[in-house]
N, C-alpha and C positions, 0 to 999 in steps of 0.2 A: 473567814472565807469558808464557804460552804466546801465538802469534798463529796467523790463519786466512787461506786467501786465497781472493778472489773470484777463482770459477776465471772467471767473465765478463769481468773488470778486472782479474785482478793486484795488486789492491790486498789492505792488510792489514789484518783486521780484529780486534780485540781480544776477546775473546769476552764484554765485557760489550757494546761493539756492538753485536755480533751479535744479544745477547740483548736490546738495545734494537730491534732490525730485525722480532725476530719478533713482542714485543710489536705494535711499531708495526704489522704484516700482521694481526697475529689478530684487532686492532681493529679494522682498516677494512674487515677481510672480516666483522667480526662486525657492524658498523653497515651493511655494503653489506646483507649478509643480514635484517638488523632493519629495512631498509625498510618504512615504512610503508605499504600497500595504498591507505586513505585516509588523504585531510588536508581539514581542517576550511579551509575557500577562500574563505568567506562574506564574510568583509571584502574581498577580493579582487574578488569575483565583481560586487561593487559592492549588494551586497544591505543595506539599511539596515531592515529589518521589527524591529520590536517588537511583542511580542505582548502585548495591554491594555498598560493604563497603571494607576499607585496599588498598591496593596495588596488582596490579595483579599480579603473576608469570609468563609468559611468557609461558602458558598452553595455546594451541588452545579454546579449549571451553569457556575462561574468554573470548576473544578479538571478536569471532562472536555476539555478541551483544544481544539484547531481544527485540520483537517485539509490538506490543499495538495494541488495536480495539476499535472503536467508536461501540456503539451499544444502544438502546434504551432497555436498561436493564428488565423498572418497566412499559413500557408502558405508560409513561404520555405524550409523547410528542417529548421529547428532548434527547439528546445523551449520552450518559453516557460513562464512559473510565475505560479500564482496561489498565494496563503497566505490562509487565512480567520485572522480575529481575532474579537475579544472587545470589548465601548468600555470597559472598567472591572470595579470591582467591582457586583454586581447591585445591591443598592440604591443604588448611586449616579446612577445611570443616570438614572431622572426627572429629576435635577436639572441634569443637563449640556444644553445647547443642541447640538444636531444636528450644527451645523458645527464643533465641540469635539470631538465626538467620534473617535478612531481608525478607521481602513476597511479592510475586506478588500482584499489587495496585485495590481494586476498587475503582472510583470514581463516587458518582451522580452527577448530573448536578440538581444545584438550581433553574435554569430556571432563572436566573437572570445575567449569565457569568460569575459564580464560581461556585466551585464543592465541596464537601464534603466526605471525606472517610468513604468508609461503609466497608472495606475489614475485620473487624471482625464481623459485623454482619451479613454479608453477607456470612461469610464461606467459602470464595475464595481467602485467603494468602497461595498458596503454598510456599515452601519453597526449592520445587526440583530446581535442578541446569537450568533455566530457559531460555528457547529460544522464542519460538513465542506460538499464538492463534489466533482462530477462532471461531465468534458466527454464531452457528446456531440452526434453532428451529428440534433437530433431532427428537423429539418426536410430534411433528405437535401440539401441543397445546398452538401454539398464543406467546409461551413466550420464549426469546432467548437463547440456552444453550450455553454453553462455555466448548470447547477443550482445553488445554493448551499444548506444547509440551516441554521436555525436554532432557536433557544429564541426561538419567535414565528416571523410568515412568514416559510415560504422564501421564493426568487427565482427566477424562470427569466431569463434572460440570450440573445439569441437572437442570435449573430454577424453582421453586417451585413457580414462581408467585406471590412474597411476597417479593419481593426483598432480598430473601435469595436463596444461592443452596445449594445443596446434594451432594457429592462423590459418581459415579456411575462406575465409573471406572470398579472395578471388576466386580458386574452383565453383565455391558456391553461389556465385553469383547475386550476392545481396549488401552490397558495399553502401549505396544509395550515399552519393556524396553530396546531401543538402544539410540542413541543417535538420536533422531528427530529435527526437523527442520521446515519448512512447513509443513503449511496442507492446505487442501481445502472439502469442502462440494459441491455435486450436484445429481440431480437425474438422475444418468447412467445407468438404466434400464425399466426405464418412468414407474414403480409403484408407485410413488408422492412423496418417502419417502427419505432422503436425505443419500445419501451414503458418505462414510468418506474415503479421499486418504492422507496419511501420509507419507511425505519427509525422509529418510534417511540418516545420515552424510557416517561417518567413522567410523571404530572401533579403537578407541583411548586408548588403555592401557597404564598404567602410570607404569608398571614393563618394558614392550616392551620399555619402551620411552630410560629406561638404557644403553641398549645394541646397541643402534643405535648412528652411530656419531654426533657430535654437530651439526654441519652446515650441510644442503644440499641446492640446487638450485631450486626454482620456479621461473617458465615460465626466465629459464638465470640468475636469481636474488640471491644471499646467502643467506638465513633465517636458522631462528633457526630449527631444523628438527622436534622440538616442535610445530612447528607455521607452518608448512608444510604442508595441506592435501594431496600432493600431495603423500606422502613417507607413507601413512596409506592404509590400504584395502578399498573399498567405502560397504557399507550397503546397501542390496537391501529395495526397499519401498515397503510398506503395502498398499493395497486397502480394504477398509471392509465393507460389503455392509450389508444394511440397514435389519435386520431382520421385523420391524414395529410393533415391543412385547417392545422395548428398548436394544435390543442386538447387536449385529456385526455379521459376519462370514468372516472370510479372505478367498477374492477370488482372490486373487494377481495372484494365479497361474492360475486358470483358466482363470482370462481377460489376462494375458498375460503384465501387467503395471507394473512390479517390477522396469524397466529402470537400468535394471542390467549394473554394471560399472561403472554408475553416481554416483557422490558428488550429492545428490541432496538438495538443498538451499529453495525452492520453487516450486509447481505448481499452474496450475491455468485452471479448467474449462471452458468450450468455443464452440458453436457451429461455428467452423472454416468453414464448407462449407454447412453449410444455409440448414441442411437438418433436425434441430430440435429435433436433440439430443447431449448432453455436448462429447464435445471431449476433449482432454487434453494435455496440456504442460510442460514439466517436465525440471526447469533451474536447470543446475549441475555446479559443481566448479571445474575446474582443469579436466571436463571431457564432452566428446559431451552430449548435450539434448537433448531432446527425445518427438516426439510427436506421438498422438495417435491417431488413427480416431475409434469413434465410430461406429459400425456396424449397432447399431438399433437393435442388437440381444441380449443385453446382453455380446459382447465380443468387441476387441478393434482388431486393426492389427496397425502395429508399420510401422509408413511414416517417420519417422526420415529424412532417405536419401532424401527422394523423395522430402519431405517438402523444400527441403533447408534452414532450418532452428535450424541446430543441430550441426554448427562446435560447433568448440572444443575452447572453452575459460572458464574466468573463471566467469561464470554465479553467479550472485547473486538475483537483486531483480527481478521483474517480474509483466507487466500490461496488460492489454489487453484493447481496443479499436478503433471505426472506425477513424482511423485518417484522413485520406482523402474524407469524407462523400462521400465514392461511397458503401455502404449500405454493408461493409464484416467488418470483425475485424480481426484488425492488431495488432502488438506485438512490445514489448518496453520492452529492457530487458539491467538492469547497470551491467559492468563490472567491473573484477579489472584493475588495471594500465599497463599501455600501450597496455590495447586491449579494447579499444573505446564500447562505448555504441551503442546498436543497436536497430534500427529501421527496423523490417520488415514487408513492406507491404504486405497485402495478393491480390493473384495473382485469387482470384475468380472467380471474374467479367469481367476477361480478358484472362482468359485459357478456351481454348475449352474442356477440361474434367472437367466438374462440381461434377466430386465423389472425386477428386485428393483435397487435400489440399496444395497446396505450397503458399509458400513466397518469395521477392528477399529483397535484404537489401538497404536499401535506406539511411542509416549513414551517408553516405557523403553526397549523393544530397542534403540531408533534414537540411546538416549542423551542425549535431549532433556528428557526430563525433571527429574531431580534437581539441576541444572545453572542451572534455570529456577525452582525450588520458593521463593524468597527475594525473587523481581522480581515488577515487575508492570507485566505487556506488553501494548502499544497497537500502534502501528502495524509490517507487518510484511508481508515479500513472499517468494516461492521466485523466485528469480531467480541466475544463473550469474556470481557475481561473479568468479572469474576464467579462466572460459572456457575451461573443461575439459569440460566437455559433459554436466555434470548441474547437479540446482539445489541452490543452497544457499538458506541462510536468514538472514533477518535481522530483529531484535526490538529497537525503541524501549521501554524503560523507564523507568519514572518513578511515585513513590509516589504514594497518595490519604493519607498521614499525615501528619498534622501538626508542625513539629517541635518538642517540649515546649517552648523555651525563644523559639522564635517562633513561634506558632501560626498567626500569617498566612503564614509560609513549608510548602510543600510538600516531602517529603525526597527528593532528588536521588538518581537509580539511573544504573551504568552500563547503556551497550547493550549487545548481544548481537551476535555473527556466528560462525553453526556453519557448516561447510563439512563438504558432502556426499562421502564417501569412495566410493561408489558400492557399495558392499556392504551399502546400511542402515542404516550408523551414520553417526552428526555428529561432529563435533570440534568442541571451543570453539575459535575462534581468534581470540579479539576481540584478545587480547595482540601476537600477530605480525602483526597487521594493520595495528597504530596505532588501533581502536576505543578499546582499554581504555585507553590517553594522553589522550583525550580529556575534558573533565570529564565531570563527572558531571551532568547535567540530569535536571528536571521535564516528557519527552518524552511528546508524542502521536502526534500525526498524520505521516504517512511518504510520498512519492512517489519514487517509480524510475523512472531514465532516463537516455539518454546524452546530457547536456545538451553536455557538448563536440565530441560526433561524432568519438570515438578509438576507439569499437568495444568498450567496457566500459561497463556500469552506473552510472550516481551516485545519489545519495541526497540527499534532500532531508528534514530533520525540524524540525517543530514544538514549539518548548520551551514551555511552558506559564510566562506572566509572565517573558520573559523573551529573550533574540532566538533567531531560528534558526539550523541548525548546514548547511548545503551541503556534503555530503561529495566531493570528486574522486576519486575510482577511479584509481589510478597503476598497475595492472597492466600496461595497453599501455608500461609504460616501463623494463620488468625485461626484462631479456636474453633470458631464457628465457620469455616470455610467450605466449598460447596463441593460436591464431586464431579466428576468428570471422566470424556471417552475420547480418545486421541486414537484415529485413525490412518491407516496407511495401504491408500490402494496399487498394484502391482498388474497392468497388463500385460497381457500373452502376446497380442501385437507390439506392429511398433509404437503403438501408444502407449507405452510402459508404464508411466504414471497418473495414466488416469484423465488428461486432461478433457474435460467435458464431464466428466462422470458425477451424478449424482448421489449423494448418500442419503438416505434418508433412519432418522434413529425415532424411535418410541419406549415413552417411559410410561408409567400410570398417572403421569402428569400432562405431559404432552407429546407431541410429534415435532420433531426439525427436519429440515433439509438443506444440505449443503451442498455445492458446484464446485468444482477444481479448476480454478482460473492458472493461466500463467502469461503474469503483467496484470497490473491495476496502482491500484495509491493514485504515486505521481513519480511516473519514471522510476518505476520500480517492482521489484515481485515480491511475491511472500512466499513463505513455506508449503510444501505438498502433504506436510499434516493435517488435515483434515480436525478442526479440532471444536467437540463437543463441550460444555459445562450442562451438566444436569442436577442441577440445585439437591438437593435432601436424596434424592432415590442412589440407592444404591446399587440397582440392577434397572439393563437395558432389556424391554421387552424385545424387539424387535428391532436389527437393523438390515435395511433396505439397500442395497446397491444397485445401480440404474447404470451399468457403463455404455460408453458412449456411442456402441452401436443397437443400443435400444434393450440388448437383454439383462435380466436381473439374477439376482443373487441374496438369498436372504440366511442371514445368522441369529440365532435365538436365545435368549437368556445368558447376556452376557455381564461381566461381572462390572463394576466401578473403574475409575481409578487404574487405569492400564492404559497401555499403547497395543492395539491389536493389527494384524498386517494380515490384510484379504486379496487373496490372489486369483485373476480373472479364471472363472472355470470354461 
């Protein structure tokens, strides 16, 4: 038998060896390369949530899911989490005693990658039949409040600054005892103060449910007529603007934003035609959406048609940003099954009516579609997961079918994560990420943020009956990983945190621009970190602030790899 020598060593090597050596390299560069992006960290992280408790009944409002928000609760830094829940199955509900029941979660964050439950001292365990939330500072003093919404009253939550809240509900006047869904926060009148817009279902009676036959048909489909939105009335939505004493007043009727007709699931604030006031987008279920243009007066006019952006499918989660960095903001909005998720670019920068808001849909060019025609997506964000300086996307899935041989079981979908090539198109990459290893859950509700402070994105998702999934972002730990600028704007008003405000960052590669939403996904918020990836550059030429009463603010030559905090001048 022939031999080899290590011209390194001298030594001699057999060429079955050998051929043992290169195995052994092609493995461990093929598992160093097969590293996962995310890992599932939730037992880790110290997170113990279950969401409901028992067995569903095949009730619409158990199987819509409950939403979560990252939010910097105590102000020290770091992100903190709330999870909305469910108490049970719906009819079982009268019969359980209050303190039996399960409560919507808080969590701190240790500042070390675990979290600890404050939800009794903090006085934020609801127990109502729970959908989504949203933090915002509606009271302008620095500290974040918390909406909750549900099937029966919402809650308003007012932050006391001490890491405890208050039930303010009733003085505030925004209880809205239907069955809610979405919410969103922004300032639609430019008096700084953050006005409140609240999502609508359906009117779901549980006597009506008798008298109606078992089965009927969505979108061609059999369902239960229990599990049907479609066979229900739709609830018009609540707009309630910002008194600035701590109260509300519903002006729904006056702006004209009820989006009467709508299942509405989610909206989502947005200056859509660059004229620096919040316009708005309303995703419905089983019914067209509905967009808004802001007037600048105080009042809205309904562009629905005109937008192209309001067929008729059945709208769930809802994101907004620039995805093709030509400085407008575009929309990203998951479907249920067999009507593809969609991508619409905004038509700006390239219609000669600059007062007009439209969109065209770009699903297929962008390669999102066909990809997505078999899921059916809830919560979901345009966010820069590994910091290359465009946004990709990300889509929690999870069935409304039942599975024939358990009929209280719901059927489990994987998730989704496309990554944005910067030419238009997406790439699946749920596989080489570690998404598609993950199982498969009954997903809703979705929040994003850098809950560790590594300077990459995490995820946070809602399993429907079942616990939740805390994703870790390991990009900051690959060799070749990209840089990044994490931002934190601070207003002098009472718009403290920014909402509406635009960033805009440049590097010797490109330009972005980012918006400070609060409320989007699906039934749920993200973090008020504004957060950058700028691939190779390691200095920020220029960054841009636009806050939300039209003036700017610009910083220059700023370094990588930080968390910087801009305070309105």
């Amino acid at each position: 038998m022939k031999t080899c020598i290590d011209a390194t060593s001298g030594k001699r090597h057999s060429p079955i060896s050998i051929l043992c050596l290169v195995v052994f390299l092609s493995v461990t560069l093929f598992a160093h390369a097969q590293s996962p992006t995310f890992v599932d960290v939730t037992h880790e992280a110290g997170i113990r949530f279950q969401h409901s408790i028992g067995s569903r009944s095949s009730l619409l409002p158990e199987d819509m899911g409950s939403g979560a928000g990252f939010a910097d609760i105590d102000n020290d830094g770091d992100l903190d989490l709330y999870v909305v829940n469910i108490p049970g199955a719906l009819k079982d509900i009268s019969s359980k005693k209050k303190k039996d029941l399960p409560t919507n979660v808080l969590y701190r964050n240790n500042g070390d990658g675990t979290f600890t439950d404050i939800t009794e001292s903090a006085n934020v365990g609801d127990t109502g039949y729970g959908m989504g939330c949203v933090f915002a500072d509606y009271n302008g003093d620095g500290n974040l409040d918390l909406y909750v919404t549900n099937y029966g009253e919402n809650v308003l939550y007012r932050n006391n600054g001490d890491s405890t809240f208050t039930d303010v509900t009733q003085t505030a006047g925004v209880g809205c005892s239907l069955w809610s869904t979405g919410a969103a926060f922004a300032d639609y009148d430019g008096d700084n103060d953050l006005d409140l817009y609240v999502c609508n279902y359906v009117v779901y009676d549980l006597q009506k449910l008798e008298e109606m036959k078992a089965e009927s048909k969505q979108s061609g489909k059999p369902v239960p007529s229990a599990l049907n939105p479609h066979v229900f009335e739709p609830q018009e939505n609540i707009f309630y603007q910002n008194n600035g004493d701590g109260t509300f007043t519903d002006v729904t009727t006056e702006t004209g934003v009820a989006a009467t007709g709508g299942r509405s699931l989610q909206a989502i604030f947005s200056d859509f035609d660059n004229d620096n006031d919040m316009d708005l987008y309303v995703a419905n279920d089983t019914s067209e959406n509905h967009a808004f243009r802001n007037e600048g007066d105080g009042n809205f006019t309904d562009v629905s048609a005109e937008s192209w952006a309001a067929d008729f499918r059945g709208s769930m989660g809802l994101t907004a940003g620039d995805v093709d960095a030509d400085g407008d903001i575009d929309l990203f909005i998951s479907h249920w099954v067999d009507e593809e998720n969609a991508l619409y670019r905004n038509l700006l920068n390239e219609d000669n009516n600059p007062k007009r808001i439209r969109f065209v849909d770009e699903s297929y060019t962008s390669m999102l579609a066909e990809v997505s025609i078999k899921q059916i997506g809830w919560g979901t964000s345009l966010f820069d997961y590994d910091n290359d300086g465009d946004l990709d996307i990300f889509v929690v899935n999870g069935s409304t079918f039942q599975k024939l041989d358990q009929p209280e079981v719901l059927i489990p979908q994987q998730d989704q994560l496309f990554q944005n090539n910067g030419n238009g198109v997406f790439r699946h990459v749920s596989k080489s990420t570690g998404i598609s290893i993950l199982p498969e859950r009954v997903s809703r509700g979705a929040t994003f943020g850098d809950y560790d402070s590594d300077g990459d994105v995490d995820i946070f998702i809602v399993n429907n009956y079942a616990k939740p999934t805390l994703l870790q972002n390991k990009s900051d730990t690959f060799k070749n990983s990209n840089n990044w600028l994490h931002v934190k704007l601070t207003g002098t008003n009472e718009n403290r945190y920014a909402v509406g405000a635009k960033i805009q960052l440049t590097t010797t590669d490109a330009t972005q621009i980012r918006e400070i939403y609060a409320g989007e996904s699906y039934m749920s918020s993200n973090s008020y970190i504004t957060e950058f990836g700028i691939g190779k550059s390691t200095q920020i030429i220029m960054l841009k602030v636009i806050w939300s009463n039209g003036k700017t603010q610009t910083l220059k030559n700023i370094s990588a790899n930080q968390l910087i905090q801009i305070t309105q001048q």
